[in-house]
C-alpha positions as CSV (number, residue, x, y, z in Angstrom):
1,X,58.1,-18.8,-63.7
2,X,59.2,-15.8,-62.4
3,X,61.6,-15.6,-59.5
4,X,60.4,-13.4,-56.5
5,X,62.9,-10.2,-55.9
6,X,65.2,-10.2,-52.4
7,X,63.6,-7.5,-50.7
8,X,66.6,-4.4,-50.5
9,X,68.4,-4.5,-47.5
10,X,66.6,-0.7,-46.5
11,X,63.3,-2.0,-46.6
12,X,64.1,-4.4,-44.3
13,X,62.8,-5.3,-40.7
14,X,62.8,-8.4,-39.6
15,X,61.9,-9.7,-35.6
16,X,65.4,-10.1,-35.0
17,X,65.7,-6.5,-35.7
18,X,62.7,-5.2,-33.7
19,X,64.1,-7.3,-30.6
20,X,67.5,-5.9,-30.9
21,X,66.7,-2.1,-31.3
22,X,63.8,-1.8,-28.9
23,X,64.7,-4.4,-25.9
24,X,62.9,-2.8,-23.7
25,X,60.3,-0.4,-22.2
26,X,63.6,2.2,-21.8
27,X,64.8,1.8,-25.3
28,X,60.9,2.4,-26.6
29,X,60.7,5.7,-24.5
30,X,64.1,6.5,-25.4
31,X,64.0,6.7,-28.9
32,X,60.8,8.2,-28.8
33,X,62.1,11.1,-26.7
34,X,64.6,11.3,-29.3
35,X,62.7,11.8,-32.1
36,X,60.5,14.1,-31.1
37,X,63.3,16.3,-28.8
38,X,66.5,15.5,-31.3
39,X,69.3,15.7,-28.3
40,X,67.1,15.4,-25.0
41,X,66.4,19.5,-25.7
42,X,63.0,20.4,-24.8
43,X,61.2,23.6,-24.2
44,X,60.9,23.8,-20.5
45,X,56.8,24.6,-19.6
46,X,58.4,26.5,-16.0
47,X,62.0,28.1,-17.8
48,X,60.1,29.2,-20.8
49,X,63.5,28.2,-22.9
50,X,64.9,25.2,-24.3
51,X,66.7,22.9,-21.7
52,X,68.0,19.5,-21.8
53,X,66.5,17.1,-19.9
54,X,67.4,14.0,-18.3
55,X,65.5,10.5,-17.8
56,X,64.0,9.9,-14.4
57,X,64.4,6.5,-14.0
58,X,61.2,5.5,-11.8
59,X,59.2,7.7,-14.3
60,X,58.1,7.1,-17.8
61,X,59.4,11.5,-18.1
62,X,62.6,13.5,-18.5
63,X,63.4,16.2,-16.1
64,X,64.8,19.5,-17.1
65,X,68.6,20.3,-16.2
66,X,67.8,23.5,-15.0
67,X,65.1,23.3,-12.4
68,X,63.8,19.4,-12.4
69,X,60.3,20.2,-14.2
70,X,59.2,17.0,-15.8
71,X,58.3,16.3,-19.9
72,X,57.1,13.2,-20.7
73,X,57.8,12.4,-24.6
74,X,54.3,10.3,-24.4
75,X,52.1,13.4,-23.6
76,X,50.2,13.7,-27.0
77,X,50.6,10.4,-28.8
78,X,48.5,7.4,-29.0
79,X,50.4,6.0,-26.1
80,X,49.4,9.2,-23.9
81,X,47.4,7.7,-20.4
82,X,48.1,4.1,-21.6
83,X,49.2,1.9,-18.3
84,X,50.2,-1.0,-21.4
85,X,53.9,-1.6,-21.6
86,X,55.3,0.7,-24.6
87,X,57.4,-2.1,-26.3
88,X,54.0,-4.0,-26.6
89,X,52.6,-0.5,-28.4
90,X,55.8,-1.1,-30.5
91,X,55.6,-4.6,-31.0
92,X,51.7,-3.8,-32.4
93,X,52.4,-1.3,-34.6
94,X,55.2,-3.6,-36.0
95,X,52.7,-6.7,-36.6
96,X,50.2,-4.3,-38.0
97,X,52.8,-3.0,-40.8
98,X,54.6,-6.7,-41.4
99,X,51.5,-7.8,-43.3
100,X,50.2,-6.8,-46.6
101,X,46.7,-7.7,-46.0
102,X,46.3,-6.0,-41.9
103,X,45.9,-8.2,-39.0
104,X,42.9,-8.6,-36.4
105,X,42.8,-7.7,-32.7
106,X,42.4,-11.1,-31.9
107,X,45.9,-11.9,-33.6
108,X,47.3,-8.8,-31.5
109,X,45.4,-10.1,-28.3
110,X,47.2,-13.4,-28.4
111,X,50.4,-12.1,-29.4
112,X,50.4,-10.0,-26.9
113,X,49.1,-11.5,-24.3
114,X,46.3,-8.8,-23.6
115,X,42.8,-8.6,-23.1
116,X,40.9,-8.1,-26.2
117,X,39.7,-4.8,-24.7
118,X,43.2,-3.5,-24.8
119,X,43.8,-5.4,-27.7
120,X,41.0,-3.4,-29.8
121,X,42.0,-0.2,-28.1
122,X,45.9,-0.2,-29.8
123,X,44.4,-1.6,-32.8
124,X,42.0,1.1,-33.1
125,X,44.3,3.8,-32.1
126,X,47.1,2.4,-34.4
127,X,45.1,3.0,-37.1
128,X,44.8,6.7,-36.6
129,X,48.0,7.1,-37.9
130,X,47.5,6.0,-41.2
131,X,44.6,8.9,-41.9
132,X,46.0,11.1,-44.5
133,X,45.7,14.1,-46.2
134,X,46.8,13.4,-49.6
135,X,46.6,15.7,-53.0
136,X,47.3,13.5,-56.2
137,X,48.4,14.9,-59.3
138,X,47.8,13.1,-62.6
139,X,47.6,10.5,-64.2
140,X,44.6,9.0,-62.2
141,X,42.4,7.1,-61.7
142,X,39.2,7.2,-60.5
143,X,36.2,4.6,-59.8
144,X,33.6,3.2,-56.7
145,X,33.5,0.2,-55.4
146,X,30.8,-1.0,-52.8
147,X,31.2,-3.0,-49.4
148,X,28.9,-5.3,-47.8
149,X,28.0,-8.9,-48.0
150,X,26.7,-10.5,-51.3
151,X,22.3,-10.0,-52.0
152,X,22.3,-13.7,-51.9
153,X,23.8,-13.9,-48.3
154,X,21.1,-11.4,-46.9
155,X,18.6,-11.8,-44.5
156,X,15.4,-11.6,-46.6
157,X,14.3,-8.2,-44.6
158,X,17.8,-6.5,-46.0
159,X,16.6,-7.8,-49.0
160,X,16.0,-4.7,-51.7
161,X,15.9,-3.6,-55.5
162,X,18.7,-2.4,-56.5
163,X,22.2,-4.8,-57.1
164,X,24.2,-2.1,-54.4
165,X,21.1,-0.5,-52.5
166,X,22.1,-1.8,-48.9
167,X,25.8,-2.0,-49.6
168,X,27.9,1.0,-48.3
169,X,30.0,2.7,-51.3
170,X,33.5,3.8,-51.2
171,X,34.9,6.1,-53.8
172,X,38.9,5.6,-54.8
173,X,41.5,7.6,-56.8
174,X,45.0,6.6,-57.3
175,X,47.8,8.2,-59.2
176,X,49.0,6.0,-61.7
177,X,52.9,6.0,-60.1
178,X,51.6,5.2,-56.9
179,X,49.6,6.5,-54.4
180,X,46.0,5.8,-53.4
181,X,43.1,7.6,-51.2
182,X,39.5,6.4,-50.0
183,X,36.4,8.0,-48.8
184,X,33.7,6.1,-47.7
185,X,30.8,8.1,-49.0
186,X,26.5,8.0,-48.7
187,X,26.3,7.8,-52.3
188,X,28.3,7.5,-55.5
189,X,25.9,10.9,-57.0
190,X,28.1,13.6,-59.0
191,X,27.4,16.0,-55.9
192,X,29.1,14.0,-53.8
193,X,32.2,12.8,-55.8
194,X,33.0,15.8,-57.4
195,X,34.2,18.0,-54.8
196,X,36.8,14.9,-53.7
197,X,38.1,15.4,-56.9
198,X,38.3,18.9,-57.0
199,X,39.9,19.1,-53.8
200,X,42.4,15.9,-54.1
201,X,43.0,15.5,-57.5
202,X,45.5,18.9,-58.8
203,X,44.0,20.8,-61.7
204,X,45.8,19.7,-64.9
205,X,45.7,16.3,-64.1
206,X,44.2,13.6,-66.5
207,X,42.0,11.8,-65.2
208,X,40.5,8.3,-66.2
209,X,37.3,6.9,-65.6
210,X,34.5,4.1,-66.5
211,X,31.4,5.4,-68.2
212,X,29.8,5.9,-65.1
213,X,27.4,8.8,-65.3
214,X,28.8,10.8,-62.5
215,X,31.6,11.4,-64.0
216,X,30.2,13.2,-66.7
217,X,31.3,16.4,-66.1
218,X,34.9,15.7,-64.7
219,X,36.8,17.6,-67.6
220,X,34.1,20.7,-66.9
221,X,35.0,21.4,-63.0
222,X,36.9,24.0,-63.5
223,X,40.4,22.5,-63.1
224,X,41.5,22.0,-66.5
225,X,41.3,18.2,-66.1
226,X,41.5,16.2,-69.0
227,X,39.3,13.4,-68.7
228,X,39.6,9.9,-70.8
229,X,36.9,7.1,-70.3
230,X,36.8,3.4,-70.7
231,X,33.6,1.4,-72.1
232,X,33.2,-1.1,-69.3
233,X,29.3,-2.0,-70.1
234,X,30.5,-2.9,-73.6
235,X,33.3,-5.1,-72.4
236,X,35.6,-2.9,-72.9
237,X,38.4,-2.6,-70.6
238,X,41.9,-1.8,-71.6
239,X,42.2,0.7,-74.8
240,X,45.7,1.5,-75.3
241,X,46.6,3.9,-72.2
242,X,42.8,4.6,-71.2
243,X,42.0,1.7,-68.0
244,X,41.3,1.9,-64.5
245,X,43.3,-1.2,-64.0
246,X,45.1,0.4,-61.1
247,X,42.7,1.4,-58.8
248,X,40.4,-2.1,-59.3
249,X,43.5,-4.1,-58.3
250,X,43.8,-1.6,-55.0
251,X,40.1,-2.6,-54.5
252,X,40.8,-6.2,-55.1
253,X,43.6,-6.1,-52.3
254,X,40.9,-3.9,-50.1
255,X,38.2,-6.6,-50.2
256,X,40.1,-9.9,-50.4
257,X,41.8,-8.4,-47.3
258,X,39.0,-7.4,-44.9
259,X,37.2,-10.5,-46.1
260,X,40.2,-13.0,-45.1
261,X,41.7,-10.8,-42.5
262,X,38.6,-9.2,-40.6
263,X,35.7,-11.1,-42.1
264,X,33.1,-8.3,-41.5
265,X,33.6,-4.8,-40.8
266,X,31.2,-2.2,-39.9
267,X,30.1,0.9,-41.8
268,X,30.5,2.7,-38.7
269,X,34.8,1.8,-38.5
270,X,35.3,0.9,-42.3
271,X,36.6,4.2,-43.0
272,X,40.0,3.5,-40.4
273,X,40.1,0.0,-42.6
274,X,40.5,1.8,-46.0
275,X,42.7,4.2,-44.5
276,X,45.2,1.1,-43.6
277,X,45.3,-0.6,-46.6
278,X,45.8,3.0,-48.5
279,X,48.3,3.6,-45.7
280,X,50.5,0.4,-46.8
281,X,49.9,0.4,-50.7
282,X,51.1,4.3,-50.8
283,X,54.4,3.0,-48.7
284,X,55.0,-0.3,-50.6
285,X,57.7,0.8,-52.2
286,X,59.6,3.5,-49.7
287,X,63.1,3.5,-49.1
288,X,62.6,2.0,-45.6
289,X,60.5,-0.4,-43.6
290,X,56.8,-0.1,-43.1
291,X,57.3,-0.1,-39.7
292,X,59.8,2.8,-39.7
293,X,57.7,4.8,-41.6
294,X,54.6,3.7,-38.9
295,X,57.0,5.0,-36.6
296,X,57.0,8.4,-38.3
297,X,53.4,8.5,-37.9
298,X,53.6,8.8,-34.4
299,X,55.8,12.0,-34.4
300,X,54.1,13.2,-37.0
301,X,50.6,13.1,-35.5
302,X,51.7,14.1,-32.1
303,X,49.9,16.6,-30.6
């Protein structure tokens, strides 16, 4: 039996951790100011140069030094308008990144002890920050996968020909050291997968594939990819260093998470769903915590 690893002591993050470094509503606000205005020093929108500013302690701002005008380090995050206490933003964000397989707003709603209006609102905004815009570079590999419930569990008017023909496809690619994107997509046709590819996937790259016919003409793009393929329909599905092991174990921990986790999940929001289980599998193994590099999100995506 193999022993679990200790997780390393810079990936760590525990509650006891969370509690000590953001205490408060202040602390929250604080160390957001100083991440995105390293030092308090902020361009002043009346000086027109970069003052420091100081905390205005019946205000969620900073005032200038200089002449008093007011910056709030909120103004163009997800937090931006919210009347919800900022540590409980915090303390979301850090449930949301703590588990491998995502949480629901339910869980948030009684953890936080808000309505499930609000609850739904930071859950849904949460997950804006873990949208990216990746380019992978090879090895990769490449496959669809399709969500939606089972042909069997279907009301008998949903009922049509075709094994996937009311399920909602998703198309994958994953570099073989790590990384991982997803686009859910109106079909799995060579039109429609083939200018992902070209625009995520670096020319040069090798790419590997099932024997799926839109994938064809993947080593004739343009890009110089090499392209190696994998028998599936003959029961073939390892061959040496040609597989697509990778990227059906990402859609194994996709599906057996929304299915635990959310249960059901809309075409219209299932986008934002692949983009947080992408989010965490491409951070799994960072040199600090998921909910550090959540944190980073925010900064990064601030307007």
């Amino acid at each position: 039996m193999k022993i679990p690893q200790p997780i390393p002591a810079e990936r760590r993050f525990t509650i006891n951790d969370f509690n000590k470094q953001f205490v408060d509503d202040n602390a929250c606000l604080d160390w957001l100011m100083e991440q995105r205005y390293p030092g308090s020093l902020a361009i002043c929108s009346y000086c027109k140069v970069e003052r420091k500013h100081h905390r205005i302690a019946t205000k969620k701002a900073y005032a200038c030094d200089y002449c008093g005008t007011y910056i709030s380090p909120m103004a163009g995050t997800i937090f931006e308008k919210s009347s919800t206490s900022l540590r409980l933003w915090f303390y979301a964000m850090y449930l949301m990144s703590a588990t491998r397989c995502g949480i629901s707003a339910k869980q948030i709603q009684r953890e936080c002890g808000v309505t499930y209006k609000t609850a739904w609102r930071m859950f849904k905004q949460i997950r804006t920050l873990m949208s990216e815009d990746l380019v992978l570079s090879g090895p990769v590999e490449m496959d669809e996968t399709f969500h939606g419930a089972p042909k069997k569990n279907q009301h008998a008017n949903k009922r049509t020909e075709g094994k996937y023909k009311d399920k909602q496809p998703i198309f994958g690619i994953v570099e073989r050291k790590g990384r991982v994107i997803t686009r859910v997509v109106a079909d799995v046709k060579e039109k429609t997968l083939m200018p992902i590819v070209a625009e995520r996937v670096l020319p040069k790259s090798t790419v590997y594939t099932d024997s799926y016919s839109s994938y064809d003409n993947v080593r004739w793009m343009g890009n110089n990819y090499k392209h190696e393929r994998i028998n599936h329909t003959a029961g073939i599905y390892v061959m040496g260093h040609i597989h697509t092991q990778t990227i059906e174990g990402f859609w194994s921990l996709l599906k057996r998470g929304i299915e635990g986790v959310y249960h059901s999940v809309s075409t219209k929001y299932l986008q934002s769903y692949c983009d947080e289980y992408s989010f965490r599998y491409n951070r799994r193994m960072d040199n600090q915590p998921m909910f550090k590099s959540l944190l980073d999100q925010v900064v990064a995506k601030a307007e």
